[in-house]
ZAMARGU-4260 file (C-alpha; in steps of 0.2 Angstrom, whole numbers, plus 5000, padded with zeros to 4 digits):
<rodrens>
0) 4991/4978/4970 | 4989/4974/4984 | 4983/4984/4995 | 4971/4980/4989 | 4959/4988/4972
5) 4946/4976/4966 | 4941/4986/4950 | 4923/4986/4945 | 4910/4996/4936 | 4917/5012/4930
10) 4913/5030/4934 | 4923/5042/4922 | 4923/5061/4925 | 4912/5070/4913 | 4915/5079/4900
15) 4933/5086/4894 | 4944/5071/4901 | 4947/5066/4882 | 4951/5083/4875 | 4966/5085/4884
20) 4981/5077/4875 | 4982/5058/4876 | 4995/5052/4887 | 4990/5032/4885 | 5007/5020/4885
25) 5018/5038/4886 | 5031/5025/4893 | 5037/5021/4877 | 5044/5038/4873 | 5059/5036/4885
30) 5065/5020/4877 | 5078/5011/4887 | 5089/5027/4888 | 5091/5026/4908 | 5089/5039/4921
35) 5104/5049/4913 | 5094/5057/4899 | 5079/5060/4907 | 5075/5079/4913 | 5076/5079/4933
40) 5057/5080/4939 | 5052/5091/4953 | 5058/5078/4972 | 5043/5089/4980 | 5027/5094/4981
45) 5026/5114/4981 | 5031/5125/4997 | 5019/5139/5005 | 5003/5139/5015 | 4988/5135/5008
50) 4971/5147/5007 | 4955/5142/5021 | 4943/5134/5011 | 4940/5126/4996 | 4936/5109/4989
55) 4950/5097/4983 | 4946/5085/4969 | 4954/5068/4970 | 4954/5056/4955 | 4955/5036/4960
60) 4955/5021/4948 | 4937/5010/4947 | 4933/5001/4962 | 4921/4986/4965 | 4901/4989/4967
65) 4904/4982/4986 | 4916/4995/4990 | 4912/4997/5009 | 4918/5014/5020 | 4919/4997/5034
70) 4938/5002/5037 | 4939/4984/5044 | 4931/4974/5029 | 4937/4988/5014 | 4950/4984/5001
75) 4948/5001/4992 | 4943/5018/4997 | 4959/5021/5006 | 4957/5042/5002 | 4939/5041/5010
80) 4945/5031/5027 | 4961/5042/5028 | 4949/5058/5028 | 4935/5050/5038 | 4944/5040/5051
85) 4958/5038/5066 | 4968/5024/5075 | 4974/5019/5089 | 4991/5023/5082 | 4998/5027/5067
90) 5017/5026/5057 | 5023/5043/5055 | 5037/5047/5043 | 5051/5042/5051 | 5042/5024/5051
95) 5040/5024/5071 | 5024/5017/5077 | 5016/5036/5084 | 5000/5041/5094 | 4984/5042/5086
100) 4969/5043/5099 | 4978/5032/5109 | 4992/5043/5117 | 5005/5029/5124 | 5005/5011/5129
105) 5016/5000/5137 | 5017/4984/5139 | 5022/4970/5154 | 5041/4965/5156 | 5034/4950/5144
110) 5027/4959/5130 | 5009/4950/5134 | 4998/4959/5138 | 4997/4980/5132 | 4991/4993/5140
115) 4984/5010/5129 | 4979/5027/5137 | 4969/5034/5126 | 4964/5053/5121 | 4952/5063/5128
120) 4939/5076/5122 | 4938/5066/5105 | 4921/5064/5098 | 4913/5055/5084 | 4904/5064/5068
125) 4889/5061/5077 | 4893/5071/5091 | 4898/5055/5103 | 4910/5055/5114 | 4925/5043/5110
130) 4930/5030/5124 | 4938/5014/5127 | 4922/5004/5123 | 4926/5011/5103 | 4942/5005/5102
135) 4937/4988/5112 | 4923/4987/5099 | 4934/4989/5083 | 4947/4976/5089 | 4931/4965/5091
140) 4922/4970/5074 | 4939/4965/5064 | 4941/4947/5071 | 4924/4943/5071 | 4921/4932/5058
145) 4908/4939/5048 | 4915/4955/5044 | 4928/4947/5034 | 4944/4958/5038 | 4961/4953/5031
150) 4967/4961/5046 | 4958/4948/5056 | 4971/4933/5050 | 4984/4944/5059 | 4976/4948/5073
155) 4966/4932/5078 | 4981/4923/5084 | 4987/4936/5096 | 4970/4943/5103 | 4953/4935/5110
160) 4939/4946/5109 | 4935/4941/5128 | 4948/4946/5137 | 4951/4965/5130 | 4946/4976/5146
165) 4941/4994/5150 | 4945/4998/5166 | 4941/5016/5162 | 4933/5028/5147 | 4950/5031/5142
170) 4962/5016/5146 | 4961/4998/5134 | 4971/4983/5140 | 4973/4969/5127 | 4981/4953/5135
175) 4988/4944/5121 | 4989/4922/5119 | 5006/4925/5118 | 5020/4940/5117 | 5022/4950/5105
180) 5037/4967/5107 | 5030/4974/5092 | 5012/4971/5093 | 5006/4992/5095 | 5014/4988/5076
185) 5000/4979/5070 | 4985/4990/5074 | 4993/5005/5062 | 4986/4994/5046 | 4971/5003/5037
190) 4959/4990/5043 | 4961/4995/5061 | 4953/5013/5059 | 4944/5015/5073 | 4925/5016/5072
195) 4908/5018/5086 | 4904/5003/5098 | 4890/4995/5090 | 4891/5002/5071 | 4895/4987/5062
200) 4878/4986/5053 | 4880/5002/5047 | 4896/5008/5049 | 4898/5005/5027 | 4886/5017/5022
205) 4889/5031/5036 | 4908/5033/5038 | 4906/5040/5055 | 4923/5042/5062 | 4932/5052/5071
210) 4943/5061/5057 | 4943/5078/5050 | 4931/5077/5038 | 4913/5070/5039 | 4904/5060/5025
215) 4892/5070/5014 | 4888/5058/4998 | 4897/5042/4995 | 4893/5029/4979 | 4903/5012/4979
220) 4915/5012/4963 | 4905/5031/4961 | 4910/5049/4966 | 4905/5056/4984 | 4912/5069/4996
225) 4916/5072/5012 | 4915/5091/5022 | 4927/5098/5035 | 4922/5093/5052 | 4926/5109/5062
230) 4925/5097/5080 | 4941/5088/5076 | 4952/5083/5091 | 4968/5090/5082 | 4956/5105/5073
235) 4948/5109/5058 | 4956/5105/5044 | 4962/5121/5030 | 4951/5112/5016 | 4931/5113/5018
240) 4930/5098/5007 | 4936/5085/4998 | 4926/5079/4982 | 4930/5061/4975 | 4929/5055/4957
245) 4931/5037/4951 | 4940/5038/4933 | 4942/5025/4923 | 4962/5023/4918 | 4978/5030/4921
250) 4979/5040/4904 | 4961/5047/4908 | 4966/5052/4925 | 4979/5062/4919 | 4970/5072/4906
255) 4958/5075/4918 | 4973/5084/4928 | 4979/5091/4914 | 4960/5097/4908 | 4960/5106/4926
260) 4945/5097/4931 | 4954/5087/4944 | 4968/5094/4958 | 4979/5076/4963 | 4977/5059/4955
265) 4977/5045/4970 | 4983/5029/4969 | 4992/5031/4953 | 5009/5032/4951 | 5013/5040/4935
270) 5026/5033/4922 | 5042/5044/4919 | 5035/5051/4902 | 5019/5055/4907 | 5026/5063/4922
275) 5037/5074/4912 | 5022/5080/4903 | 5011/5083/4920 | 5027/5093/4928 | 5032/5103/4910
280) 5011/5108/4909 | 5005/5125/4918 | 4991/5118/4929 | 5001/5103/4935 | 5016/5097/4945
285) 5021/5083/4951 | 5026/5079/4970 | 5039/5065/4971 | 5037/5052/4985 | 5053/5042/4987
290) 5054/5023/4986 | 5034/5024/4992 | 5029/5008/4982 | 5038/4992/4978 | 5034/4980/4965
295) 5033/4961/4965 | 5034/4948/4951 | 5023/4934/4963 | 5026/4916/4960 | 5013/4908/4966
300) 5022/4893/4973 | 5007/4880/4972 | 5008/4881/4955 | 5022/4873/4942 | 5034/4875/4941
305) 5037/4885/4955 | 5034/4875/4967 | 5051/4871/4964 | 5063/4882/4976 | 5077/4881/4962
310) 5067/4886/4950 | 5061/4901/4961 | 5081/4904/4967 | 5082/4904/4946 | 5068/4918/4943
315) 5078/4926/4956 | 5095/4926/4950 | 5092/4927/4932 | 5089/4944/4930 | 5096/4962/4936
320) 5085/4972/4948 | 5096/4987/4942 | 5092/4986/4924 | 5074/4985/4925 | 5075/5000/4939
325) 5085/5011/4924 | 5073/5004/4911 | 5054/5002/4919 | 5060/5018/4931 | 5071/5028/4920
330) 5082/5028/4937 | 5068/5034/4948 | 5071/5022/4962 | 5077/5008/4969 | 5083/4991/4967
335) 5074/4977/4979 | 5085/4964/4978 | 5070/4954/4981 | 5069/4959/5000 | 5051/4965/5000
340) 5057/4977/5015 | 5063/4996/5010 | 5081/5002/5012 | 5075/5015/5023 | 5067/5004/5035
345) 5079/5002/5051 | 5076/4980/5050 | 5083/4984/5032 | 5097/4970/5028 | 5107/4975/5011
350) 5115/4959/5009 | 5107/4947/4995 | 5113/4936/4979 | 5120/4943/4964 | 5114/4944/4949
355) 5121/4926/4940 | 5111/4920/4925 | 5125/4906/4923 | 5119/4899/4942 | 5100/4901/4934
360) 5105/4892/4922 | 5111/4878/4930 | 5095/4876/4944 | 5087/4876/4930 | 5094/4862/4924
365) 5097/4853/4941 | 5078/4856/4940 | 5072/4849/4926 | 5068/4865/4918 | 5082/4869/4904
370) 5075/4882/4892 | 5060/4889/4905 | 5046/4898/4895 | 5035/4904/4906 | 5018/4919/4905
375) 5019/4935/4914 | 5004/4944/4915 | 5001/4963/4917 | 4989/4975/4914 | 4987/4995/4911
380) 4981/4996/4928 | 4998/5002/4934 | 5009/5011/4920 | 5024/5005/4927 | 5018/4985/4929
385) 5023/4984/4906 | 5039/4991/4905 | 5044/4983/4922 | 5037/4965/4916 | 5046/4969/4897
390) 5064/4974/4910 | 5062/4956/4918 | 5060/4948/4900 | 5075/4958/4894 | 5084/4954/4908
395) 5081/4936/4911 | 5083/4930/4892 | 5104/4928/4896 | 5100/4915/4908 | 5089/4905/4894
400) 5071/4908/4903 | 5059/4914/4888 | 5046/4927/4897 | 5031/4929/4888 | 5022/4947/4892
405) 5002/4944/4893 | 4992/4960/4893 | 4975/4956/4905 | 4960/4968/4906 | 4963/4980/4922
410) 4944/4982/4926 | 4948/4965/4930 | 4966/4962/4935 | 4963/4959/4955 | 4948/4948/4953
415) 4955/4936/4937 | 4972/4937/4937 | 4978/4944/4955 | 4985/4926/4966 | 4975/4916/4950
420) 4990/4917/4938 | 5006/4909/4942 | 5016/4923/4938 | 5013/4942/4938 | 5014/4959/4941
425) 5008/4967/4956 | 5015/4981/4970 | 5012/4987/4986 | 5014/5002/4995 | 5029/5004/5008
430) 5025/5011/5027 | 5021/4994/5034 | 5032/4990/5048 | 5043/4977/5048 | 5030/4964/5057
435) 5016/4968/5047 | 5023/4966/5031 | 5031/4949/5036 | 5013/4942/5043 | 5003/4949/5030
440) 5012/4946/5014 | 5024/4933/5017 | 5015/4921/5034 | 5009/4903/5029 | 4988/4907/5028
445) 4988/4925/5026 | 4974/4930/5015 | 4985/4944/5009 | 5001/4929/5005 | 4999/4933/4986
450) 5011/4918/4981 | 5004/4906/4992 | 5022/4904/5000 | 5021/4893/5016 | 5035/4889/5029
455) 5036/4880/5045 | 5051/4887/5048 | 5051/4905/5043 | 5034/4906/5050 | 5045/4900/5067
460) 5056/4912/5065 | 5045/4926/5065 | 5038/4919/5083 | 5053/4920/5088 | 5054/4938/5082
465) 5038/4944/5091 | 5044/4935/5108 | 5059/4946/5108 | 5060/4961/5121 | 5078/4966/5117
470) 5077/4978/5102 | 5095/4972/5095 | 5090/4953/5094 | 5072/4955/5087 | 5080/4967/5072
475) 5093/4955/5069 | 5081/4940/5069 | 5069/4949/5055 | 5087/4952/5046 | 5085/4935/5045
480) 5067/4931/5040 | 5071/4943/5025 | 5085/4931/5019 | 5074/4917/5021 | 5060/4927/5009
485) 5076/4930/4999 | 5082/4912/4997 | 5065/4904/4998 | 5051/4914/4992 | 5042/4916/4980
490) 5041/4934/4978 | 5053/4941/4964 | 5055/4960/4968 | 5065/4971/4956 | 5063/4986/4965
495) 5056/5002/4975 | 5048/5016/4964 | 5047/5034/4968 | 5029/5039/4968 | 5026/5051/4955
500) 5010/5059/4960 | 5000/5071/4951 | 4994/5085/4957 | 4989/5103/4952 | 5000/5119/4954
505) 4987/5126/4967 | 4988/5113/4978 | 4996/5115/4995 | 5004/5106/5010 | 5003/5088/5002
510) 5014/5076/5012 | 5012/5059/5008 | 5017/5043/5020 | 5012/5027/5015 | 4996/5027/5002
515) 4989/5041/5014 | 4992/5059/5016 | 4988/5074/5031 | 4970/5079/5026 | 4973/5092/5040
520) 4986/5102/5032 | 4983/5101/5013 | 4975/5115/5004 | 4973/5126/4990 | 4982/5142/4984
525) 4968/5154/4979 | 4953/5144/4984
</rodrens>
């Protein structure tokens, strides 16, 4: 996916997992029925206050043996850096940039240089006080070059380490090379947690943050746990820890759940069968989180023949976004449209072509590519990446393309196959804003630019976007970079899914944004 899991070694709960009843490939038990015959699953996770105390138990799928707790170099442990650490700013729910430890900012009539007043009385797990040297630090540590951040690819054209000043323990100005009305945008990305000034040798191993939990035990790709940490700036969390188990697959994960040896499965969004079974047992429920993740076809558009824009306006056109949403969703979602930016973000643009397998057709053949066979890999990695990959093959066989489904390893998915393949299936979870997503997934160089996509123009346009102070024109102009990703892209994507998560009926408080949720307020009925 892309946010981004490198699986490795595997850690599988012990004993029990198996005995529960096996839920592997439970997609298949819906068929292609649609939404309508489908039982309605619970839209929310349950009501009431939690209990003090307790420990919650989070299952997460295999990660890589360099799994680092480095927010500004990690590519997994996004439960331990959400428990563990703060930003500067943060997206709330409503998908407005909010204050984190910084509590405003402002900017110069330009948008150049930005101005952050930050919080104080916060301190660090090791008792330190939190100051502007911290957050000038952790701007620093993600573009220097031998940390390795993807954030640094988006950040390094804005900011030069040198000129950041703090005039004060609790004011950071960041001049920037050039404007940029949206740049507080940029810093809400999980790479930009902020840690201590100094910490970068050991800032992997510790987790010293400023969050409400503190590390007790952490194992790349491995179990740990983290404990409440009572000196939080906003106060101690409900919970008094949070215990973390790496589990080898999705059907393994939810036995566990169903076992009651876990309480919420984390980054897994369950398919529509096997969520009927989690919501119908007696320990477990599900908490629907709507159109929280959206799943791409990537072309990668260095490779034949899709470096071909007709054939990638064919890819496009040739199927229906709203047949694979009934048949790889059983209705619980969205169609994308392929517009990689959700319908409930406000830069949102509905327009897009229609479906038209006769106009695939003939690009195909203006092409040179008149009967298209081409390989589509997926994995069981995510349960909805096989039915949503055999939608597009239904779909897209009445414009002539013959899609052949290949089944990869998912220990292995996002190290061979991941931006390797020409085509395949990926997702990625929604919450970025509008600028973010565009520079990191779609810009010319990004190291997150999964189809390898690059465009003078579009990458123009979104300039263009960032230099904008009048809120009306800089929407509008990344209305326009969406038809561009639309009409030129490479990145088929059929829809939005509704997060089915997993979680057990004792759980409390669970509210999800993004692929993170408030450790403050979860907890446990009758801990």
């Amino acid at each position: 996916m892309s946010d981004i899991h490198h699986p490795g070694r595997r850690s599988v709960l012990a004993a029990g997992a198996a005995g529960a009843a096996s839920l592997g490939a439970s997609w298949l038990l819906t068929g292609c029925t649609g939404a309508a015959s489908a039982p309605v699953l619970p839209v929310a996770a349950r009501q009431g206050a939690p209990d003090r105390g307790g420990t919650l138990r989070i299952a997460r799928p295999p990660a890589s043996d360099a799994e680092t707790l480095d927010p500004a170099s990690a590519l997994s442990a996004y439960e331990y850096l959400g428990a563990l650490y703060n930003r500067l700013v943060r997206v709330d729910k409503g998908g407005a940039v909010a204050p984190d430890l910084a509590e405003s900012w402002e900017s110069d009539a330009e948008a150049r240089t930005w101005t952050f007043r930050l919080r104080g009385g916060v301190t660090f797990h090791d008792g330190r006080s939190f100051t502007s040297a911290d957050a000038a630090y952790t701007l620093r540590h993600i573009l220097d070059k031998k940390t390795a951040s993807p954030q640094a690819a988006v950040l390094a054209p804005l900011i030069a380490p040198d000129r950041l000043r703090t005039p004060d323990d609790h004011t950071l100005v960041v001049p920037l090379k050039s404007p940029h009305a949206e740049f507080p945008s940029l810093l809400t990305h999980y790479n930009c947690y902020v840690v201590p000034d100094g910490s970068a040798r050991s800032i992997g191993r510790t987790g010293i943050g400023t969050g409400p939990f503190r590390l007790e035990s952490f194992a790349p790709a491995g179990p740990g746990r983290v404990t409440a940490y009572a000196d939080h700036w906003q106060g101690r969390p409900v919970l008094d820890a949070v215990t973390f188990y790496t589990v080898a697959d999705m059907s393994a994960r939810s036995n566990a759940l169903l076992a009651g040896q876990v309480d919420l499965l984390s980054q897994t969004n369950l398919d529509f069968a096997t969520a009927r079974v989690i919501a119908a047992s007696d320990r477990a429920t599900i908490a629907r989180v709507e159109n929280a993740q959206w799943y791409v076809l990537p072309m990668l558009t260095t490779e034949k023949p899709f470096t071909d824009v007709r054939v990638r306006q064919a890819m496009k056109l040739a199927y229906d976004p709203e047949h694979v949403v009934k048949v790889a969703l059983q209705g619980a979602g969205t169609a994308g449209w392929d517009n990689p930016v959700p319908p409930s973000d406000p830069a949102h643009i509905s327009a897009h072509p229609e479906h038209d397998p006769e106009k695939a057709r003939y690009l195909l053949k203006q092409a040179g590519h008149e009967g298209l066979a081409v390989d589509l890999y997926t994995s069981s990695y995510d349960p909805v990446f096989t039915p949503m990959a055999l939608a597009y093959q239904d779909s897209a066989r009445r414009a002539g393309i013959r899609v052949r489904v290949k089944t990869a390893a998912a220990d292995s998915y996002y190290t061979q196959i991941w931006m390797k393949k020409p085509l395949m299936a990926t997702y990625w979870y929604t919450g970025r804003p509008v600028d973010q997503l565009f520079t990191q997934v779609f810009r010319g160089g990004s190291s997150y630019n999964e189809t390898a996509w690059s465009d003078k123009d579009f990458d123009a346009l979104l300039d263009r976007a960032r230099r904008e102070t009048d809120d009306k024109r800089r929407r509008e102009l990344y209305g326009e970079a969406q038809t561009f990703v639309i009409d030129k892209g490479g990145a088929i994507t059929p829809m939005f899914a509704d997060r089915l998560v997993g979680i057990s009926r004792k759980v409390r408080g669970y509210a999800e944004h993004g692929f993170e949720f408030d450790y403050l307020g979860i907890g446990l009925k009758g801990a």
